[in-house]
C-alpha positions as CSV (number, residue, x, y, z in Angstrom):
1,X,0.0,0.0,0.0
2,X,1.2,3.8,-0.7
3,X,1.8,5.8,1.9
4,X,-0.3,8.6,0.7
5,X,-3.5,6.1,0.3
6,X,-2.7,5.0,4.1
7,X,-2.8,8.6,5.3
8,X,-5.8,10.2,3.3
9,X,-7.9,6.8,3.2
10,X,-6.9,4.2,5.9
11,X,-6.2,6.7,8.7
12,X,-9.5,8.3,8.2
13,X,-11.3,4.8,8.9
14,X,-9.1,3.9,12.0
15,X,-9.6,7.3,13.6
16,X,-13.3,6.5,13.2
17,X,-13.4,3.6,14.8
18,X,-11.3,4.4,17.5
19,X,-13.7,7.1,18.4
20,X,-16.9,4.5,18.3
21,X,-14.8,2.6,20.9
22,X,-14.0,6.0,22.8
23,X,-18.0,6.5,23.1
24,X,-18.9,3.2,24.1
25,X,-16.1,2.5,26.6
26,X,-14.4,0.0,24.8
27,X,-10.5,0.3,25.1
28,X,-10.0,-3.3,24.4
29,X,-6.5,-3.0,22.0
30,X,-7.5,-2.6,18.3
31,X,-5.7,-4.9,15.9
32,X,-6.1,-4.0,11.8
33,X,-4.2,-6.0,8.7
34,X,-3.3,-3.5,5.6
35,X,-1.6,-4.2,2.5
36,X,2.7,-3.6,3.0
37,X,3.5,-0.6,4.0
38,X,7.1,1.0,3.9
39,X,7.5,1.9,7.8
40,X,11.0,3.7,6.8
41,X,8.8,6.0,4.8
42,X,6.5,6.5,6.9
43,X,9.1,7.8,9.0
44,X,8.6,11.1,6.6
45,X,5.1,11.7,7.8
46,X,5.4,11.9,12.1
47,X,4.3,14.4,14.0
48,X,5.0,12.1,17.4
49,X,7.4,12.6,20.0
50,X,8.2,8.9,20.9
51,X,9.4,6.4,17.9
52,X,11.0,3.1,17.4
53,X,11.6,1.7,14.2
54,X,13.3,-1.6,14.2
55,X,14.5,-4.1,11.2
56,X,15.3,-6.7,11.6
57,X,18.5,-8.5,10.3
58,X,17.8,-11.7,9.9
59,X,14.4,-11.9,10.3
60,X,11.5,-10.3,7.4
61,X,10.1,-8.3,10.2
62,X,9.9,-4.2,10.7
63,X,8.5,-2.9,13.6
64,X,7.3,1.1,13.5
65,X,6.2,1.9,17.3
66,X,4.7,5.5,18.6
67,X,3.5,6.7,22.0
68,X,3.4,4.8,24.6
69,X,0.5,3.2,26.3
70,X,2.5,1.4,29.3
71,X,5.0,1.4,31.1
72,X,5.8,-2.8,32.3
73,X,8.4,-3.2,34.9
74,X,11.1,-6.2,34.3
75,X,9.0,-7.7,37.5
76,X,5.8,-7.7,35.4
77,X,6.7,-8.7,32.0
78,X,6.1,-12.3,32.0
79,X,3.0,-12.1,33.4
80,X,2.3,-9.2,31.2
81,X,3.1,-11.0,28.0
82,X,1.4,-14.1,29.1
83,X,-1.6,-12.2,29.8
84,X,-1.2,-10.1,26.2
85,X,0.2,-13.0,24.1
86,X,-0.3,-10.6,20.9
87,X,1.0,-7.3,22.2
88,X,4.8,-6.4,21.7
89,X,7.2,-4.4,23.7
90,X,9.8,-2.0,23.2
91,X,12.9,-2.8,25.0
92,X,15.6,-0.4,25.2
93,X,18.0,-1.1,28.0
94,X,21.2,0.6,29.5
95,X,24.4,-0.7,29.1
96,X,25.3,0.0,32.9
97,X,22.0,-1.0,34.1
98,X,20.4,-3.9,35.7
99,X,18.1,-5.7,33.7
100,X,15.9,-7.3,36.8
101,X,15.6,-3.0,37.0
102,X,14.7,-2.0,33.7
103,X,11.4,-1.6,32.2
104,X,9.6,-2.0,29.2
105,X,7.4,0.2,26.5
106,X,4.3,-0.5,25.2
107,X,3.3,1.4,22.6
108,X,0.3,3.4,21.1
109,X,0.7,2.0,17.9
110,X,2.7,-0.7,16.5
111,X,3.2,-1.3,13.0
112,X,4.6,-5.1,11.8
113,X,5.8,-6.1,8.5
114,X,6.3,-8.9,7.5
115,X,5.8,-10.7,4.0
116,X,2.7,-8.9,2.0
117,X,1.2,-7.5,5.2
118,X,1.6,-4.8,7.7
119,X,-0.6,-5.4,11.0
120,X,-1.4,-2.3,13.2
121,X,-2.0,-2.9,17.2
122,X,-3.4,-0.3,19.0
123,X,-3.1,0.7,22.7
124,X,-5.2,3.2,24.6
125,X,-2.4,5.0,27.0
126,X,-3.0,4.0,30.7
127,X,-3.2,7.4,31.9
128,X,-6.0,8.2,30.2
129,X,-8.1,5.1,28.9
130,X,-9.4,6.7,25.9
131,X,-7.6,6.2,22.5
132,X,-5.5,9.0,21.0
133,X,-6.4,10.8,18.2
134,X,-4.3,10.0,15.0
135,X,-3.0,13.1,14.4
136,X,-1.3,13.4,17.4
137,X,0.6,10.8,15.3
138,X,0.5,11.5,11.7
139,X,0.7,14.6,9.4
140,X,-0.5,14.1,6.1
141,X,0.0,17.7,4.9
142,X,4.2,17.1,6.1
143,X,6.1,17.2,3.1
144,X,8.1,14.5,2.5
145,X,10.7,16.5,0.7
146,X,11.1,18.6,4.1
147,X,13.8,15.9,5.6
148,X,16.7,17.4,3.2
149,X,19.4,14.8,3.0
150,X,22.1,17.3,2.6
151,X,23.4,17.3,6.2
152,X,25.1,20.5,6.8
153,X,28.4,20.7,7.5
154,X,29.8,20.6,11.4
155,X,31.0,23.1,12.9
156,X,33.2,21.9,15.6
157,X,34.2,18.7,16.4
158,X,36.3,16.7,19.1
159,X,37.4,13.2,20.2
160,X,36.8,11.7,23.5
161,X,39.5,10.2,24.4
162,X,41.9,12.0,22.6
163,X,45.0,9.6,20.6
164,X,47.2,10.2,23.0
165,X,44.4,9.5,25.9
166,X,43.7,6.3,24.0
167,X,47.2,5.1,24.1
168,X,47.5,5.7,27.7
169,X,44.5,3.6,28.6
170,X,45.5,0.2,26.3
171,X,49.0,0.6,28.1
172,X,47.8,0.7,31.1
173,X,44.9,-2.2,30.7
174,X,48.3,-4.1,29.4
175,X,49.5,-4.3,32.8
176,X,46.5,-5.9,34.1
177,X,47.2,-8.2,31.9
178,X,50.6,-9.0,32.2
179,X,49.4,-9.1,36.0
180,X,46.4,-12.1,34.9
181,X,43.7,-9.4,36.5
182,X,42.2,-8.8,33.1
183,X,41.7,-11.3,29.9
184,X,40.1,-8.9,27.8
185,X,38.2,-5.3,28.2
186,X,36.4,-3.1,25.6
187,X,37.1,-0.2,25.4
188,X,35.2,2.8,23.6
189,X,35.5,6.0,22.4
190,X,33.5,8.8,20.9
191,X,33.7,11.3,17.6
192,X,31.4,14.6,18.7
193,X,30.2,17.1,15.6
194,X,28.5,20.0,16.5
195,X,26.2,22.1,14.3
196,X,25.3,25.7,13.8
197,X,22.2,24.4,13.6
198,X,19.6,21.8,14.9
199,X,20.1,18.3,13.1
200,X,17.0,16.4,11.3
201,X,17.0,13.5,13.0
202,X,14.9,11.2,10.1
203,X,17.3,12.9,6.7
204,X,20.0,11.9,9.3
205,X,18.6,8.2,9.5
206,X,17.8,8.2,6.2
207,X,20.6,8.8,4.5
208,X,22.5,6.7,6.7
209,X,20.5,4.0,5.4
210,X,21.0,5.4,1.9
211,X,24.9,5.6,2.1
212,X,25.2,2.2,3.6
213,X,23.2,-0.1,1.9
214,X,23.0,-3.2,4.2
215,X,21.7,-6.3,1.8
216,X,20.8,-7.7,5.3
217,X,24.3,-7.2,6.7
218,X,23.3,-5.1,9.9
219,X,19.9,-4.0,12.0
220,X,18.7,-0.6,11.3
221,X,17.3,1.1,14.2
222,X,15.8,4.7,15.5
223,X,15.0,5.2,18.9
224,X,13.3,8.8,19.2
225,X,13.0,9.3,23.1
226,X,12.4,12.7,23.0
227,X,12.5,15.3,20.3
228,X,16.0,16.4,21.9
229,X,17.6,12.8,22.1
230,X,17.3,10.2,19.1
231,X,19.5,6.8,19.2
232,X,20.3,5.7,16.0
233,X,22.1,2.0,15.5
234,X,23.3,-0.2,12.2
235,X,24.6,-2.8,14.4
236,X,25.8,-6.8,13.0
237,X,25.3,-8.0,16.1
238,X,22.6,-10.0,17.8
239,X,22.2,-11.0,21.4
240,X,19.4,-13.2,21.1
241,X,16.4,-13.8,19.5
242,X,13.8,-16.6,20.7
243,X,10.4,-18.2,19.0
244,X,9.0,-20.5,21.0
245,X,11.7,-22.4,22.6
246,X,14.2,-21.6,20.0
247,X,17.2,-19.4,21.1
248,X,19.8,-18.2,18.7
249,X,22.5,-15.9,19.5
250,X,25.8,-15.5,18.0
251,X,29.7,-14.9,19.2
252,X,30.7,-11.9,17.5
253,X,34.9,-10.8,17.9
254,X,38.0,-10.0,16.3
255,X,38.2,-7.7,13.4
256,X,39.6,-7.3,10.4
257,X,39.6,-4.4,7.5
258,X,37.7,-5.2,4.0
259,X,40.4,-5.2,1.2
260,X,39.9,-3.3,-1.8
261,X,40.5,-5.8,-4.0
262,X,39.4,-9.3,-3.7
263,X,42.6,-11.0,-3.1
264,X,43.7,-8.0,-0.8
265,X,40.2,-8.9,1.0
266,X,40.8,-12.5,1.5
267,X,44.5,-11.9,2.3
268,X,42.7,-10.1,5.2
269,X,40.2,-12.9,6.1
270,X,43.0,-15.2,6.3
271,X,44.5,-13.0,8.8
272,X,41.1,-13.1,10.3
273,X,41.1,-16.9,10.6
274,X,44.4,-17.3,11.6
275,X,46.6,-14.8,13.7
276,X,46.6,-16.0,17.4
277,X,45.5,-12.5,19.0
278,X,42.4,-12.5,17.1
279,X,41.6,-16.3,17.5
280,X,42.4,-15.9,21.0
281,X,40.0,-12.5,21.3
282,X,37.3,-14.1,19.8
283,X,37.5,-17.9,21.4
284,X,37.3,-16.1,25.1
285,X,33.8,-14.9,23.9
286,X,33.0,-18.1,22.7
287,X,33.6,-19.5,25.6
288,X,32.5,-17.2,28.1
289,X,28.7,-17.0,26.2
290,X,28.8,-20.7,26.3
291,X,29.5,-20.6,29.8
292,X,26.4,-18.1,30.9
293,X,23.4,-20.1,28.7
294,X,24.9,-24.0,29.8
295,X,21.9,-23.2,32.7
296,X,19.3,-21.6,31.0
297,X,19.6,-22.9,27.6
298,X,19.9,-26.2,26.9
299,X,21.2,-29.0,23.6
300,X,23.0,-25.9,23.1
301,X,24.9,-26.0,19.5
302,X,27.8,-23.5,18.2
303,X,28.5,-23.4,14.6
304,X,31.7,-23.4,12.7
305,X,33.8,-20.2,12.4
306,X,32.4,-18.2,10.3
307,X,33.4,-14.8,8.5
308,X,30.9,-12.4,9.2
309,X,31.8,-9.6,6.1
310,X,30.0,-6.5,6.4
311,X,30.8,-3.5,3.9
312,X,33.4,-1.8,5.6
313,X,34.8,-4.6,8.5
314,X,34.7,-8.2,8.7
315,X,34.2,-10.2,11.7
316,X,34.7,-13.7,13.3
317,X,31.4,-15.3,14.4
318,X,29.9,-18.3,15.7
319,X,25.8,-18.7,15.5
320,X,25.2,-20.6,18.7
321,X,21.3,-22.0,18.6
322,X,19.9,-24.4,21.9
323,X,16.3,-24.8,23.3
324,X,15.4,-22.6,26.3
325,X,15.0,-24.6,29.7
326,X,11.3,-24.1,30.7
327,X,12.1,-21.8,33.6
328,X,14.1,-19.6,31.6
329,X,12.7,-16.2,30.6
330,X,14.0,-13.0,28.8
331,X,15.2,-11.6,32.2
332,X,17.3,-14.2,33.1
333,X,18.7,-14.0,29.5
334,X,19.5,-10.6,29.3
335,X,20.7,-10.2,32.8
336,X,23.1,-13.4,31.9
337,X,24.4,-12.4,28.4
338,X,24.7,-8.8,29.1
339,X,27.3,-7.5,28.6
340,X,28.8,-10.0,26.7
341,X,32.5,-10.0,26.7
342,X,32.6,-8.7,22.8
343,X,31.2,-5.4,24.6
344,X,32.6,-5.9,28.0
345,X,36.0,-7.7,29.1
346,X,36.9,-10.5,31.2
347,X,36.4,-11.0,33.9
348,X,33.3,-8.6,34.3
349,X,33.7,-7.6,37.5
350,X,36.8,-6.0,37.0
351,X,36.4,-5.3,33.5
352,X,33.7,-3.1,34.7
353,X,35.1,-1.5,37.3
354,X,38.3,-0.4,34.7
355,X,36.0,0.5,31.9
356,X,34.1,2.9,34.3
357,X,37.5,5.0,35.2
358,X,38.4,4.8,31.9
359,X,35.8,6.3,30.2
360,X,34.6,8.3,33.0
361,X,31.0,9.0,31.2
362,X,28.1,6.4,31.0
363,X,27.2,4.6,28.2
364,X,24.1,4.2,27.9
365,X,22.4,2.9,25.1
366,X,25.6,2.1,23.5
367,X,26.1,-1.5,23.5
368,X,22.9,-2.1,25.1
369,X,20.5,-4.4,24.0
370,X,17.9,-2.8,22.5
371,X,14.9,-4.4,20.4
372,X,11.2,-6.0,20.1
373,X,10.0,-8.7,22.8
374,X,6.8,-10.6,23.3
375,X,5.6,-13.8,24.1
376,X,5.4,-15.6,20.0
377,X,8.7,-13.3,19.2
378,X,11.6,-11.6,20.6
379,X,14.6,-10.3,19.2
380,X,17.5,-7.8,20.5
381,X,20.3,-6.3,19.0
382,X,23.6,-5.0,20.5
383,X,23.5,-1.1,20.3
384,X,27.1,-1.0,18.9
385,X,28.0,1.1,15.2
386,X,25.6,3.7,16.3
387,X,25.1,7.6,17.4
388,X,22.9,9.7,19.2
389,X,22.0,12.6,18.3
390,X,21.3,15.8,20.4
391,X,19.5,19.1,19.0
392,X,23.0,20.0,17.5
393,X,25.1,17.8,18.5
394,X,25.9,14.3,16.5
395,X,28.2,11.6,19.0
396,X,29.7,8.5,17.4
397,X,30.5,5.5,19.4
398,X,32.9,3.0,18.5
399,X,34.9,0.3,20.8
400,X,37.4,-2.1,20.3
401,X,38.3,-5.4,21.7
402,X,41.7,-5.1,24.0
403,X,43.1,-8.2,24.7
404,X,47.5,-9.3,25.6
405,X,49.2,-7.4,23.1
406,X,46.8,-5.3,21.2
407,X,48.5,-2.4,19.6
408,X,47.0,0.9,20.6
409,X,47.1,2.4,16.7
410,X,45.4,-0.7,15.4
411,X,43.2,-0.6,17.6
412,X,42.5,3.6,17.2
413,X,42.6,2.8,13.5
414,X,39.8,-0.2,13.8
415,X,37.6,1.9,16.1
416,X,37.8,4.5,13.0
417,X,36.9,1.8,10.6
418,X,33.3,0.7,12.9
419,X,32.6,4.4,12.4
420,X,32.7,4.7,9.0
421,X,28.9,4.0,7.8
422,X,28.2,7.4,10.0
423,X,31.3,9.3,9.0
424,X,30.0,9.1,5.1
425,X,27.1,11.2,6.5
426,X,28.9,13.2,8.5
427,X,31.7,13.7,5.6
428,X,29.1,14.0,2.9
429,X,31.0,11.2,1.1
């Protein structure tokens, strides 16, 4: 279905019935099937304050979510879902915090595409029972041509931490582990452009997705949270997905650049597959994942190596699949898996105590998972290759995996490399 046909037509009839269930007190959710719709166009047309657009990577699902209905507290959510088999959450966690602490979104409206079809759920919001009217969501009249792709150029720009910074803190994490305190930490580090100007968040997005066309290669995902703070993510990386009693999750480490021709790019993969630092990076991952699901997940199965090429890095990965053990939920997952030590270190514990005087500033959503749950479906990302992006103010997150004898400039260089899909917006390239 056009866009323009959902908005003049279909939006018309929805708001109608949503006001018949207004009048006769019925705020039972409202569930509607529509021809495909292109959510990422969509995006074009939103006058709302709160968005999530999520697609996935390896599954044929896009998920368009506005407003929020509900507010469901870790504590709550499996008897929330149970109770709601066919509602879906937003889940957008902290990379500091507690999962057992966080809480989920439910939204106003959730969009779902998948296949031919796009289903709409609607939510009335708790506060006030009745349901909201649609243009509090949608603006027809917006012009699509509004969200100019031509990002201005910055006008300042800095690096936390600064090279020389950056040095300092892989020679010192060297000593812990010439001492056997650490076995691996990640560490990150930030590009900040400022603008003259505030920044369209969506044209920002959207040619993001434009420059860096991902032929399934990454997640694309928006996270509006307010009108002054938008996280924006093209992450590889999964954390897990379930359906039903199927888990899948994946070992993700080690990096190597893409070579410009193919036998400079397989000369590169073969240093991938073989050199001991990068083996070694990515087997204490391996490992260490293994190690957290051998209680909740069980006939747990890790594939061969595999080289996971995306268009600007490649990567060594290992899909890892098992069956959930019946008392397992998404909690005990989450609070299990997270961080995993391709985002953290080794051991945690200390590896999180270093990476906080380190980096002296919180991460956030950055390498957090972040994604869609529910009780048919569930799937989160890692937050990593993304940006957030403040009024004027455009930060890029990158980290790197620091193991016994990483090399500081390879390691600044690689962290410049996981940038790249947002530096060709920044740069204009």
């Amino acid at each position: 279905m056009k866009i323009d046909e959902f908005l003049t037509k279909q939006i018309t009839q929805v708001d109608d019935l949503l006001r018949q269930k207004n009048r006769a007190k019925d705020y039972s959710t409202f569930h509607t099937t529509l021809p495909r719709l292109d959510l990422s166009e969509l995006l074009n047309y939103l006058c709302a304050e709160k968005i999530f657009y999520f697609k996935s990577k390896y599954e044929d699902s896009t998920f368009l979510a506005l407003g929020r209905s509900k507010i469901v507290k870790s504590k709550d959510y499996e008897a929330f879902i149970q109770k709601n088999p066919k509602l879906y959450l937003i889940a957008a966690f902290l990379f500091e915090e507690n999962a057992k602490q966080s809480e989920f979104i439910l939204p106003e409206w959730l969009f779902r595409t998948s296949g031919e079809n796009t289903e709409i759920i609607i939510s009335a919001p708790e506060e006030s029972e009745n349901f909201s009217s649609c243009n509090l969501f949608f603006n027809n009249l917006l012009d699509p041509f509004a969200h100019d792709p031509d990002i201005l150029s910055w006008s300042s720009y800095h690096e936390i931490p600064e090279h020389d910074q950056w040095i300092t803190m892989i020679e010192e994490c060297n000593q812990h582990f010439l001492k056997k305190e650490l076995e691996k930490i990640v560490l990150s580090r930030k590009k900040i452009f400022t603008y003259d100007t505030p920044l369209d968040a969506v044209a920002v997005f959207q040619t993001l997705l434009a420059k860096n066309n991902q032929a399934k290669s990454s997640y694309a995902i928006y996270y509006q949270k307010s009108f002054e703070e938008i996280f924006i993510s093209l992450t590889p990386e999964k954390l897990f997905s379930i359906k039903a009693s199927l888990f899948e999750s994946i070992s993700l480490a080690a990096s190597a650049p893409r070579g410009k021709t193919i036998k400079e790019d397989q000369y590169f993969e073969e240093m991938l597959t073989n050199n001991d630092k990068l083996i070694r990076e990515h087997e204490l991952v391996t490992k260490e994942i293994f190690k957290r699901l051998s209680s909740l997940v069980e006939n747990i199965e890790i594939s061969p190596i595999q080289t996971m090429k995306l268009p600007y890095i490649q990567h060594r990965s290992a899909p890892i699949k098992g069956s959930l053990k019946p008392s397992t939920s998404l909690i005990d997952l989450v609070n299990s898996l997270h961080p995993t030590p391709a985002v953290g270190g080794l051991p945690w514990d200390k590896a999180k105590n270093k990476i906080i005087e380190l980096e002296l500033v919180k991460r956030n959503h950055y390498a957090a998972p972040i994604g869609i749950v529910s009780s048919q479906y569930s799937e989160l990302a890692v937050g990593i290759r993304s940006a957030l992006l403040e009024i004027n103010t455009l930060t890029l997150f990158a980290g790197a995996g620091i193991v016994e004898g990483s090399n500081p400039e390879e390691e600044w260089l690689e962290t410049a490399t996981k940038m790249h899909p947002f530096l060709k917006v920044v740069n204009h390239e």
